[in-house]
N, C-alpha and C positions, 0 to 999 in steps of 0.2 A: 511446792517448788515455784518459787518464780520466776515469772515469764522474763526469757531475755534471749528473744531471738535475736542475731545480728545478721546482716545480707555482707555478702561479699559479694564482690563484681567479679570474683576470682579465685583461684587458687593462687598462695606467693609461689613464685618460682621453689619447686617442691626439691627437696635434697630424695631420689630415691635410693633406697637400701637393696632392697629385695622386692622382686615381683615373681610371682609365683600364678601357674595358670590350671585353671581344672573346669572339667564341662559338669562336674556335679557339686554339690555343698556339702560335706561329709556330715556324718548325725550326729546332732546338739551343735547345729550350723548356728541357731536364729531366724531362720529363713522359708523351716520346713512347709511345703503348701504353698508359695507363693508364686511360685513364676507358673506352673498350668494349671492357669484359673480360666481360659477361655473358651469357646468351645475349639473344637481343630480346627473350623474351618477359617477363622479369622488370622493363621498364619503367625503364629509368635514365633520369635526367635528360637533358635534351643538354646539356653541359658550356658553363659560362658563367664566363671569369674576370676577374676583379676584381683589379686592382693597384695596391697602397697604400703610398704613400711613407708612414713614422709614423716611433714613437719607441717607446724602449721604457725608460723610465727619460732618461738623456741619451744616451743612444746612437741613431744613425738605423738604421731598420727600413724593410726593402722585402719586401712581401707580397705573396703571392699566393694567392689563393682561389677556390677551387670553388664561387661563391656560390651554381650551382644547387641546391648539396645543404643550402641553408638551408631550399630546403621540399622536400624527399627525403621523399614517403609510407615507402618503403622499407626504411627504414635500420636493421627489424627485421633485413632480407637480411645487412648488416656490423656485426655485434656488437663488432665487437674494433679498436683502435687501434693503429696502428703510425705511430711517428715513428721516423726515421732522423737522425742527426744527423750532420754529416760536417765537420771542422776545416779551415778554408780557409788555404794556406799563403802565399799572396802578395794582402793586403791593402793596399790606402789608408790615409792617412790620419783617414779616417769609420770608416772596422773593414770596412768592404766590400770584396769581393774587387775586384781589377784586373781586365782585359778579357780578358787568358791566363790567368787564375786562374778566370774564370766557363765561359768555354771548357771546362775540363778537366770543374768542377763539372758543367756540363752532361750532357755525355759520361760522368757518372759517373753522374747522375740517370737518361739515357736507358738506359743497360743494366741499372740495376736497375728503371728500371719495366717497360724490355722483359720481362725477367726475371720478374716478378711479376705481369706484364699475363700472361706464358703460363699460370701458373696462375689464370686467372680468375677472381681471387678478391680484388682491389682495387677500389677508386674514389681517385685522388687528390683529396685534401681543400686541401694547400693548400704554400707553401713561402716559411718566414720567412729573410730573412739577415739576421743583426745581430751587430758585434761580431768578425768572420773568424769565426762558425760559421754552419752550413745546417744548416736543420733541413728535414725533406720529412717531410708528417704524409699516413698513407692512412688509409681504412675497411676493413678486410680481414673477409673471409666464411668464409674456411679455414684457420685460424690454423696449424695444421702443415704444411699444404705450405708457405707463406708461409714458417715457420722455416728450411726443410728448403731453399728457396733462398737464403734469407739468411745460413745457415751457409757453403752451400757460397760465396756469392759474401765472406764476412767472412773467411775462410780461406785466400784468395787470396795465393799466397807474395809478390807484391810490388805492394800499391795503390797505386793512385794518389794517395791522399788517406787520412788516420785515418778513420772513422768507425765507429759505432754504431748500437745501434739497442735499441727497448724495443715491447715488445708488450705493452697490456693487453685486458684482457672489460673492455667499454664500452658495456652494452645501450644505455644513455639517451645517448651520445654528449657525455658530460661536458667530455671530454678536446679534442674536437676544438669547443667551445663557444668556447673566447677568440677564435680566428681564427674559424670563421664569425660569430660576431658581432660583430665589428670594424667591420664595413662599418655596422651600427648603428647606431654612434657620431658618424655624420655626418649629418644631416639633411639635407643638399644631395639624399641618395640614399633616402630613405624617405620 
């Protein structure tokens, strides 16, 4: 796959459809293992997500976010950003993947957050599809062990699926700022 991350400064002014709220991920989320990776005592949110039918340009966009971590005292704990981006191979017509195409995605989400949930050192932030790509954004606290799984599982002689991944130092949480403020942009919910 090649690399072709772009930065936004933003989300466009988003068309929302549908927002939908739950305080759990339901199973074959993508997600499993990721948000209590730390001990109790360092105060994590209790996971709260948010799912957003949008747009992103003319392309449709389905998000999902970890809106607890919009007010995260914490977030001095995860310095650093990691978005994984993963090429989806049997899409629709819209760019979104089909129902056996989310299946796999899933099952590819769940063992890398498993994966990353054992070095306790994640919070999932959030996971946009648009387009046949997935992108899955966390906060991470230990940037090298984090790598040191993410090599071994990127090296895998035969994946499932292309994907990627970038790691930045993100004190102020810049990076993970377009998706959590998304939900912003709708007044129905503020």
């Amino acid at each position: 796959m090649t690399s072709r991350w772009l930065r936004w400064e933003g989300w466009p002014k988003p068309v929302i459809h549908v927002v939908r709220y739950a305080t759990h991920m339901p199973e074959n989320s993508g997600t499993k293992g990721a948000i209590d990776l730390l001990e109790a005592d360092q105060e994590l949110p209790t996971p709260h997500y948010t799912l957003i039918d949008t747009s992103r340009g003319e392309h449709s966009a389905v998000v999902v976010i970890n809106s607890a971590l919009r007010s995260f005292n914490n977030r001095h704990l995860f310095p650093w950003h990691l978005k994984i981006e993963v090429a989806c191979q049997w899409v629709g017509s819209n760019g979104m993947p089909t129902q056996e195409e989310s299946k796999i995605l899933y099952a590819l989400e769940d063992r890398l957050a498993s994966q990353l949930g054992a070095q306790k050192a994640v919070l999932f932030v959030s996971r946009v599809t648009c387009k046949g790509v997935r992108e899955i954004s966390f906060r991470v606290s230990n940037p090298k062990n984090v790598n040191e799984v993410l090599q071994i599982e990127i090296n895998e002689p035969a994946p499932v699926r292309a994907w990627e991944y970038r790691m930045e130092e993100d004190p102020e949480w810049k990076l993970a700022s377009p998706e959590l403020n998304l939900i912003n942009k709708d007044t129905r919910f503020n």
